[in-house]
N, C-alpha and C positions, 0 to 999 in steps of 0.2 A: 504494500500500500504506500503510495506515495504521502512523503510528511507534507506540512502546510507549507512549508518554503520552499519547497519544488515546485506544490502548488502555484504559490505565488509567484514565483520565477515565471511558467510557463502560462499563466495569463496574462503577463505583462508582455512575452513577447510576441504572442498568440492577437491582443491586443494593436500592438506595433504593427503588425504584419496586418492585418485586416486597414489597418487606418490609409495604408499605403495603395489600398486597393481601389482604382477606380471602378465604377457600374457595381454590377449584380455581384453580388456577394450570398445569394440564395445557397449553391453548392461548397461552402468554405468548411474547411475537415477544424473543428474545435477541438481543443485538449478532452480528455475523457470526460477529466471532475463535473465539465460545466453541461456534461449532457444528460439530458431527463429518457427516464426509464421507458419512452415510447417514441412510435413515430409521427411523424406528420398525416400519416392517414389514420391514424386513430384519432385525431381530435376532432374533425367533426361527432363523436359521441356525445360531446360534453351540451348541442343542442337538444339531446332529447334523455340527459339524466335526469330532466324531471318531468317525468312521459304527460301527466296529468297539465301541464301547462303548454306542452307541446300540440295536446289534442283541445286546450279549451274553447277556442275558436269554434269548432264545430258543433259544441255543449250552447250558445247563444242564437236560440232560434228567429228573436223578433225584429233585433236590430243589426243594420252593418257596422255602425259608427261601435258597438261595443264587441263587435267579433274584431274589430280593428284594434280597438282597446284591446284585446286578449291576444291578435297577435304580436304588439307592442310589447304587453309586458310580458310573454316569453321572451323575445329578443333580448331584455335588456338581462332578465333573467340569467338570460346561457352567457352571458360575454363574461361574466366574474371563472367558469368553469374554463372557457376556448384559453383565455387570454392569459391564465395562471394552471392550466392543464390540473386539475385538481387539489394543486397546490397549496398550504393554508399560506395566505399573502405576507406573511411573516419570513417566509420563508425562500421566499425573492421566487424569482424565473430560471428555469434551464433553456438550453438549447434543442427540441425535439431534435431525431434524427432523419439525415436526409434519404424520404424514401425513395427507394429503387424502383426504376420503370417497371409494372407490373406488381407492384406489391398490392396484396387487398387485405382489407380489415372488416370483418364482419361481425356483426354480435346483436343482442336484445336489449332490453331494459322493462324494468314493470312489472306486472304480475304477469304468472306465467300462460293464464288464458286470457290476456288481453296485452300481448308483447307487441310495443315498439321497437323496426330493426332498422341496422343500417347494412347496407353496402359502403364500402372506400373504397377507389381505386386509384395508382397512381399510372394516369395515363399518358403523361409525356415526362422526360425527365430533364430534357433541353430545349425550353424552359420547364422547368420545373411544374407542373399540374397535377390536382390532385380533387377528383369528382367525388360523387356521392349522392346515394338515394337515403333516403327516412322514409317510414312511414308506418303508419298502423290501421291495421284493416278493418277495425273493428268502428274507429270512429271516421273512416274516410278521408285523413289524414294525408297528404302526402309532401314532402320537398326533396327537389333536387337542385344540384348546383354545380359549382366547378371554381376554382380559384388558380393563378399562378398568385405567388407570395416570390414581389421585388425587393432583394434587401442592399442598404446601404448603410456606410456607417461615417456618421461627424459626430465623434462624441457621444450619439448614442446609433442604437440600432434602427433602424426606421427602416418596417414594412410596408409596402405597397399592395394592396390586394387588387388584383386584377380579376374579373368575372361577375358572378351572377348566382343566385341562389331564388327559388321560388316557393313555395308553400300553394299548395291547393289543397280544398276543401270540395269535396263529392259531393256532400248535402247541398252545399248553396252553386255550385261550378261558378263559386268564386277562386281568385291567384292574389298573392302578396309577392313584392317584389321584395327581397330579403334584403338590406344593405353590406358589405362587407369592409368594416371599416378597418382605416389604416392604423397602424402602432409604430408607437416611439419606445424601444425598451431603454429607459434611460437608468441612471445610477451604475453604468457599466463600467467608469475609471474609478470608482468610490468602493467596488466589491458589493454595493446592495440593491440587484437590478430589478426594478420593475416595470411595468407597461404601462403606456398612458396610453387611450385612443387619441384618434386626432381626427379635427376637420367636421366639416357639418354635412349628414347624409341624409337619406331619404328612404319611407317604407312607404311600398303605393301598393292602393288597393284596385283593383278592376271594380269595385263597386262604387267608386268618385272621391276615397278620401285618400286624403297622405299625411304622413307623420315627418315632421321636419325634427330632425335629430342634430344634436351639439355638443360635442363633447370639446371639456377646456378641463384642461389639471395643473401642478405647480409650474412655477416657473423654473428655469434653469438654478438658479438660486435657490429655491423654495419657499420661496415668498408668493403671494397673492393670490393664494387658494390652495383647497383639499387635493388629494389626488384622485382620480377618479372618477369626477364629477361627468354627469349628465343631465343635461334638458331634452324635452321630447313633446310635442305638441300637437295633436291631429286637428285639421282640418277640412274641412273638403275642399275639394281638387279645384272648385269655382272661385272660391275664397284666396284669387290671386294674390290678392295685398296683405294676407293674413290675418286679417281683422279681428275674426271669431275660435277661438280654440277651442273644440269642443270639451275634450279631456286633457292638461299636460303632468308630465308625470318628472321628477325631479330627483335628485340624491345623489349616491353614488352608488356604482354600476357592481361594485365590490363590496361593497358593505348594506344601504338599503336606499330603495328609494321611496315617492308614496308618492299617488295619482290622485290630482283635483280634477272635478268636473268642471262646466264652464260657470258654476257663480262662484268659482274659489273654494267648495267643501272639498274636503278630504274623504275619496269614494272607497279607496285601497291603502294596503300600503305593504310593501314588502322584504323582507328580512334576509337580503341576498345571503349574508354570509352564517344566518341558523338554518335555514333549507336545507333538507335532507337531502341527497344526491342519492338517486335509486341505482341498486347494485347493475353492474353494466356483467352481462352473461356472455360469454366466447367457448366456444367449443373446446374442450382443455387440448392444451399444445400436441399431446402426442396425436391428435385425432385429426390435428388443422393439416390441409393443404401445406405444401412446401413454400406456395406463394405467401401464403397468410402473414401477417405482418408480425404476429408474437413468438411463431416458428421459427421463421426469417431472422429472425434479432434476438432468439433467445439466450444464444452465449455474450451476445453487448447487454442484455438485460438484467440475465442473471450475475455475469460481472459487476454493474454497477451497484447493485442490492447487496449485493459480498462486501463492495467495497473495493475492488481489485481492477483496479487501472489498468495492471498491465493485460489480466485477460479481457477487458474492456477494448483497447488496443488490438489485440493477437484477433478478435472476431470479427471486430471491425473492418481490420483490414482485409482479411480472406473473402467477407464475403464481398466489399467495395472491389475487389482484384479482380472477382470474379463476374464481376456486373459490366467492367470494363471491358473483359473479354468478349462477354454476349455481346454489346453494344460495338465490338469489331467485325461481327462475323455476321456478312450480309441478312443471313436469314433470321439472325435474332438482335440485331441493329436497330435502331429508334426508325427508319425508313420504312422497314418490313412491319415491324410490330403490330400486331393487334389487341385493343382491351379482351379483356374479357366481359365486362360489365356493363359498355358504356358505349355507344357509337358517336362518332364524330359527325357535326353536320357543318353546315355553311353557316343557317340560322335559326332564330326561337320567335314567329310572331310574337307570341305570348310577352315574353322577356322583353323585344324590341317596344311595342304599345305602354309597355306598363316605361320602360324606362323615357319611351318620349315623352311620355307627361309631365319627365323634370328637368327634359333638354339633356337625357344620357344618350347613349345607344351603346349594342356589344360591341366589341373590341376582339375579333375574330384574331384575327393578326396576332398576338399577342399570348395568347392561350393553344393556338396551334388547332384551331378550330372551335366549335362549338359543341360541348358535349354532352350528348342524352341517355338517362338510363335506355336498359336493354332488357323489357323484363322479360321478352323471352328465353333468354341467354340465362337469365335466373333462375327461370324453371325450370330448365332441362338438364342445366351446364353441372355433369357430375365430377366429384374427387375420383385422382387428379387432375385438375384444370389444364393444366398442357403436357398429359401424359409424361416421359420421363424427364422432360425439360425441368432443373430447378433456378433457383436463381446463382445456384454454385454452378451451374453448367448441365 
């Protein structure tokens, strides 16, 4: 086990070496210490570990304006889990690990006759991409999406999210456009890093309303506010000037926020950080596919849970060595490649309509296409998923 002053030693130069780097800093190989026990396709889970507010949208029969309310405060809900990966905040941020084209992550949450699942896949890996379906059958629930994640670093680490996420609702064939906002992980020359969002975004409804979203936290100094902070205000989609708010909801995104209607009563209010997180279920390791993301990374996993850097290191690299390889040879090269989960399109009406309403549109370019679940490929597609192919070769 490495002491604290190796430690230290090797984030300082680990540090250096990242600051020197111009553009995308996405695929950057970090010291062992600073990496967390999962990858990047597992975190989409952390929206639907609380399944009950994931499905409550479709629970409000009479009105839009409060099924919008409910997809609002899921959203703010899940960001405390995405953004500190289940972490208690105390406890700062790690670096997930970067997944490999083709890794998938799949699992449940909930009770066991009325499971919430996911699919992850990661479907480009130059630029980095990384989809994903939810859903639950029972209440008609469904989202999908896709993100690349641009990363830079001045001082702090600042993600880019690129893509698109959407929610639909069967009962009403209503869509929510999901927003993905950007992060600053900052406290990263101080040793105590954590995430701030950034920037003012937008959830739009196909039923005429949107939620104008704001996030502001401290300053570089840390002076002139809390961290974490969030405003969030629905309107309808006509209410260009923004006059009228029907519900805004305020706090912090980590700790709690609480939602007034429009005379200023307090309707909600919510206890981000006493929420119980429902147990998230995966098929145990020795059962999962070779693809599957907890298989795949089970020697960098189980390394870091020991404590043991260096077999943190020695797994790492074998399977990274090995991933290089594939990605040399024509037939299992990023060119060739196929999902398994997910097909690539040109575009998403759906996505395009709801984004023009706030002067967006997709960003095909960027993401290496536009990507849609495949749910026939779901239901058919049996273990092993590409017969003797693993990600070792």
């Amino acid at each position: 086990m490495a002491d604290n002053g190796a430690q230290r030693s090797s984030l300082k130069e680990f540090l250096a070496s990242i600051a020197t780097i111009k553009g995308d800093l996405s695929n950057i190989t970090a010291p062992p210490f600073v990496l967390a026990d999962k990858s990047t396709t597992e975190f989409p889970r952390y929206w639907i570990e609380q399944p009950s507010l994931f499905t409550a949208a479709a629970q409000e029969p009479d009105d839009p304006a409060r099924r919008m309310l409910a997809v609002l405060k899921w959203f703010l809900a899940s960001l405390r889990g995405q953004q500190y990966a289940g972490r208690n905040p105390s406890d700062g941020v790690k670096k997930p690990l970067n997944a490999f084209l083709g890794e998938v992550f799949t699992g449940e949450c909930g009770p066991a006759d009325d499971p919430t699942r996911l699919i992850a896949e990661q479907v480009s890996h130059h630029p980095p991409v990384t989809a994903c379906y939810l859903w639950n059958e029972r209440h008609g629930v469904r989202a999908e999406g896709y993100t690349r994640q641009e990363i830079t670093f001045s001082g702090s680490v600042n993600i880019q999210q690129v893509g698109h996420a959407i929610i639909h609702l069967d009962r009403f064939d209503e869509d929510y456009l999901i927003p993905l906002p950007d992060v600053s992980v900052k406290g990263i020359l101080t040793g105590a890093p954590y995430p701030e969002l950034k920037g003012s975004h937008h959830l739009v409804s196909s039923t005429g309303y949107v939620a104008d979203i704001d996030f502001s936290g401290k300053t570089m100094l840390g002076f002139g506010g809390k961290r974490n902070q969030v405003h969030a205000a629905i309107f309808r989609q006509d209410d260009t000037a923004r006059k009228t708010a029907l519900y805004t909801a305020e706090g912090s995104w980590s700790e709690s926020f609480e939602i007034k209607d429009q005379t200023g009563q307090v309707v909600d209010t919510h206890d981000v950080a006493a929420a119980p997180a429902s147990e998230f279920r995966t098929l145990p390791t020795n059962e999962q596919d070779a693809w599957e993301s907890r298989k795949a990374w089970d020697g960098v996993i189980s390394s870091l849970r020991a404590g043991n850097m260096q077999g943190v290191s020695d797994s790492k690299s074998k399977l990274e060595n090995a991933q290089r390889q594939l990605r040399k040879d024509p037939k299992t090269g990023e060119e060739a490649w196929q999902a398994l989960f997910f097909i690539k399109t040109d575009s998403l009406p759906t996505a395009e309509r709801l984004l023009a309403n706030v002067g967006g549109k997709l960003d095909a370019d960027r993401t290496c296409g536009v990507w849609r679940f495949n749910a026939d490929s779901a239901k058919t597609r049996q273990r092993p998923w590409r017969g003797d192919l693993t990600p070792l070769g």
